[in-house]
C-alpha positions, 0 to 999 in steps of 0.5 A, a space after each residue: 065317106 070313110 070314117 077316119 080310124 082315131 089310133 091311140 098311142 102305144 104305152 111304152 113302160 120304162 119303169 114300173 106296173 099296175 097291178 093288183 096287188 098292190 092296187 085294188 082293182 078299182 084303182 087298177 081300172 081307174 089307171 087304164 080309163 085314165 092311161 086310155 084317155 091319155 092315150 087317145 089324146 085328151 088332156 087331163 087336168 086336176 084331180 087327175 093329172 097335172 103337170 110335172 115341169 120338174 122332170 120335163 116337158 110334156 110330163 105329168 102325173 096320174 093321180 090314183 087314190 086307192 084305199 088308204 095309199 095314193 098311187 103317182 104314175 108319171 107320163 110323158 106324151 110324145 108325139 108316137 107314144 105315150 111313156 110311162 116313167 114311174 109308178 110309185 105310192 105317194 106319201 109325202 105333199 112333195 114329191 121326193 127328189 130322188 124320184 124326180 130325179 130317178 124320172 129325169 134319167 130314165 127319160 134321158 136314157 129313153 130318148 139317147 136309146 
């Protein structure tokens, strides 16, 4: 018998990147384990990700703490990709409305493209 071959979904950037710097390479490499599970279908859950019902549905954030920063990258999981919204360096408890709002357009857009 076969094995069947799990393919993980594609990452479509609309905004943002993880790099070093601004992100340490460790948090660069706890962002790819993190994108990676996602990207093979499993649910994240706190202190990870949680859900972003405010920018849409299916959207989340991944929750990065660096060395003195903590890094947001909001996804959405489509049934063909996995899309990255935003990246950005969460300072405040909320997070700020013209970044949800930026969210919500870039998606808006994605999906009329």
């Amino acid at each position: 018998m076969m094995k069947a071959v799990r393919k993980d979904k594609p990452l479509a950037w609309l905004r943002g990147e993880v790099k070093s710097p601004p992100f340490s390479k460790a948090a660069r490499v706890e962002t790819g384990y993190l994108l990676r599970e996602v990207q093979r279908g499993k649910a994240l859950s706190m202190p990870h990700s949680r859900p972003m019902p405010a920018i849409g549905p299916r959207c989340h954030e991944l929750r990065v703490v660096d060395y003195g920063v903590t890094w947001r990258i909001v996804y959405r999981t489509d049934p063909d990709a996995i899309v990255i919204v935003g990246v950005f360096a969460k300072k405040t408890a909320q997070t700020p409305a013209a970044v949800l709002e930026a969210c919500r357009e870039r998606l808006k857009e994605y999906d009329d493209a």
